[in-house]
C-alpha positions as CSV (number, residue, x, y, z in Angstrom):
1,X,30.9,-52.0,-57.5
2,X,33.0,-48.6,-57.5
3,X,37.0,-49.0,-58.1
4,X,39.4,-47.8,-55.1
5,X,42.7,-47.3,-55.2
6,X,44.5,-46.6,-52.0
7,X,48.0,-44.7,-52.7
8,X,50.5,-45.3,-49.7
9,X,53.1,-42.5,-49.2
10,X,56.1,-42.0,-47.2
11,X,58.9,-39.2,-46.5
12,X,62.3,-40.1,-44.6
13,X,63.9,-37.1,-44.1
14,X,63.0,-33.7,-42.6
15,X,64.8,-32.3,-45.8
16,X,62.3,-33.8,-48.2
17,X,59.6,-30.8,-46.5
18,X,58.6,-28.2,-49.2
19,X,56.3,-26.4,-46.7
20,X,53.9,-24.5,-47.8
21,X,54.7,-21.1,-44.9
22,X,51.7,-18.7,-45.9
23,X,48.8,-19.9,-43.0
24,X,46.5,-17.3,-44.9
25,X,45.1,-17.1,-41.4
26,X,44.5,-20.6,-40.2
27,X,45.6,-21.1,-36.4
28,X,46.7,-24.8,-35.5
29,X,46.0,-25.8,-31.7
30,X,46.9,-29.3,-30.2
31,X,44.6,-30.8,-28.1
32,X,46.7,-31.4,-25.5
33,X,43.5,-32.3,-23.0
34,X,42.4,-36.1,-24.8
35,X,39.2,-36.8,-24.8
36,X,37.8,-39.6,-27.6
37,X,34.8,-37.3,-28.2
38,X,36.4,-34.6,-30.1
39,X,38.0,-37.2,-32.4
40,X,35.6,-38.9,-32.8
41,X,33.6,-35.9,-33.9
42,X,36.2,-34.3,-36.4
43,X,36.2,-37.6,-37.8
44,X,32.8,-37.5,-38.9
45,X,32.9,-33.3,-39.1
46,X,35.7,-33.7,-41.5
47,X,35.0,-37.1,-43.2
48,X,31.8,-37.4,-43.8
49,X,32.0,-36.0,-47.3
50,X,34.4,-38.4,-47.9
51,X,33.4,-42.1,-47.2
52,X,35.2,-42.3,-44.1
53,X,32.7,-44.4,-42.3
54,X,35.5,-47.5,-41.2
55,X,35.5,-46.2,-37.6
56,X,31.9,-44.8,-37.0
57,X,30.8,-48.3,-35.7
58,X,33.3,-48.3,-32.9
59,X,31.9,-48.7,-29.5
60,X,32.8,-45.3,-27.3
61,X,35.4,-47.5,-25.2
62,X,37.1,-48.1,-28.6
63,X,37.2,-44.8,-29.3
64,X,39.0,-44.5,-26.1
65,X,41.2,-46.9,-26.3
66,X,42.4,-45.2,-29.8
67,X,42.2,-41.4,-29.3
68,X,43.2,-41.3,-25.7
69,X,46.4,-43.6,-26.2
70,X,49.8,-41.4,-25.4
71,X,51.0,-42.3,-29.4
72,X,48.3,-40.8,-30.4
73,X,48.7,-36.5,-31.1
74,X,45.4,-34.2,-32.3
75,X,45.5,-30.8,-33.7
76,X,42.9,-28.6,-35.0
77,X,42.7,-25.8,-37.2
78,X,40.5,-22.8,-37.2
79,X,40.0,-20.4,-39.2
80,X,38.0,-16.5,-37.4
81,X,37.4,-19.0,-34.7
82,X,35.4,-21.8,-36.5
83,X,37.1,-25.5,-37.1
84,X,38.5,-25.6,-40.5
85,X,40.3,-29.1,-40.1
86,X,42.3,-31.2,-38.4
87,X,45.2,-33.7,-38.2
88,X,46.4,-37.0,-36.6
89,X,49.6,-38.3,-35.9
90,X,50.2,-41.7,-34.6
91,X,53.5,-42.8,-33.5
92,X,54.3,-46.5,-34.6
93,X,57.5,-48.7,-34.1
94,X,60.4,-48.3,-35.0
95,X,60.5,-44.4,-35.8
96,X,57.4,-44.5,-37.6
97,X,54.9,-41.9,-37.4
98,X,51.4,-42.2,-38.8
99,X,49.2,-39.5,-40.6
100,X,46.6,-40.8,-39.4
101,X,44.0,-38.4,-40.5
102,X,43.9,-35.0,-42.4
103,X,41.7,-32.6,-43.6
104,X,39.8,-30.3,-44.0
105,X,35.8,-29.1,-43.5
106,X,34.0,-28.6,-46.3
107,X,33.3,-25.0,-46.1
108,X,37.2,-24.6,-46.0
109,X,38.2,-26.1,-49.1
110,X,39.4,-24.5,-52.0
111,X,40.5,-21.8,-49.7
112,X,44.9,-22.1,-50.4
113,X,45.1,-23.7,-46.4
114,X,45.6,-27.9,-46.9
115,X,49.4,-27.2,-48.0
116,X,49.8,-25.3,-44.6
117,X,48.3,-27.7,-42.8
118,X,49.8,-30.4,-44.3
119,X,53.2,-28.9,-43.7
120,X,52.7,-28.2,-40.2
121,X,51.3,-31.8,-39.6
122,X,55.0,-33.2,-41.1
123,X,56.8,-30.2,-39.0
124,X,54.9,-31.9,-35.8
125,X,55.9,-35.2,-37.2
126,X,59.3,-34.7,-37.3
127,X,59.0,-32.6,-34.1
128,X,58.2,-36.0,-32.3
129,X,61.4,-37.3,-30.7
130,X,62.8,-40.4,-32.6
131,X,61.1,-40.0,-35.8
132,X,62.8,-41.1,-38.7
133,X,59.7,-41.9,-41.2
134,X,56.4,-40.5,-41.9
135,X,54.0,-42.0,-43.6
136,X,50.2,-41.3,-44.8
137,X,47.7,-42.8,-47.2
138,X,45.2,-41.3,-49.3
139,X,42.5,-42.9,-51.6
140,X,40.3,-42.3,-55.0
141,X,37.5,-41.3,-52.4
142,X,39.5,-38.5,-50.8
143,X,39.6,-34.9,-52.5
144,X,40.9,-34.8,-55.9
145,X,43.5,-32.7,-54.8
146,X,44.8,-34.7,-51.9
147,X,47.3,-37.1,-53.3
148,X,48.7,-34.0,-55.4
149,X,49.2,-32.1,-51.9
150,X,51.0,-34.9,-50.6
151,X,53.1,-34.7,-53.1
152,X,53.5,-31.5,-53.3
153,X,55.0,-31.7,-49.9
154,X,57.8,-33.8,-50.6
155,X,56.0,-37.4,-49.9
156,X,56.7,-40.3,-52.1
157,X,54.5,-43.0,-53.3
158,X,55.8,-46.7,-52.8
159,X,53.0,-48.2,-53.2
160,X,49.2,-48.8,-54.9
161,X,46.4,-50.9,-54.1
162,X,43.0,-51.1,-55.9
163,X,40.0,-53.1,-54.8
164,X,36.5,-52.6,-55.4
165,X,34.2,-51.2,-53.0
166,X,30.6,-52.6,-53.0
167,X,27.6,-49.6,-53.6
């Protein structure tokens, strides 16, 4: 049995941004056509190297259901015309938005362009009319430098959760 801890951030105001404004290249497109197929590829595209298996036994009309839903935003970054990431948002009651998903594909780590993303996910978060909370969670499984990136970026922790995750 492997340790997990889940870190659960939030940031309530636009103010509490410290963007990171150099894109070093990267070019952020929404999908603004939904199709479940595309998430449902960067999620395995992006995730795979880190444990991100909870939705890969969805049924397509799940998949759907989720990506296709009007709360439900995708962007993608590329970088010289390849994918180099992505991001979800999810708008939730009450002002709430939802990182859903972020990151970024292997081949493009290390590179200096998570803090740009990041900060242009939580631009187009606070971009979405009526927001007045963000919020995102990260785990021990993610990249090393995830949580720090958050951070970085003005979230705040409120909250830690550790369970143990079977081999």
């Amino acid at each position: 049995m492997q340790e997990v801890i889940t870190y659960y951030l939030e940031m309530t105001s636009p103010s509490a941004l410290n963007p990171k404004l150099d894109s070093k290249g990267l070019i952020i497109k929404e999908c603004e056509i939904k199709q479940f197929q595309v998430n449902k590829f960067l999620y395995q595209f992006v995730g795979a190297a880190w444990e991100w298996t909870d939705k890969l036994k969805r049924s397509d009309s799940a998949w759907q259901s989720y990506a296709e839903n009007d709360n439900l935003r995708t962007w993608i970054a590329y970088y010289k015309g390849t994918i180099a990431g992505y991001f979800e948002l999810q708008q939730k009651a009450e002002g709430s938005v939802e990182l859903t998903y972020f990151g970024l594909a292997q081949n493009f780590i290390g590179k200096g362009f998570g803090g740009y993303l990041l900060s242009q996910a939580i631009k187009e978060a606070w971009g979405w009319g009526g927001t007045q909370r963000i919020r995102v969670n990260t785990c021990s499984l993610d990249h090393p430098s995830a949580l720090n990136n958050y951070k970085a970026r003005g979230f705040k922790l409120y909250k830690e959760v550790k369970r143990m995750k079977p081999q």
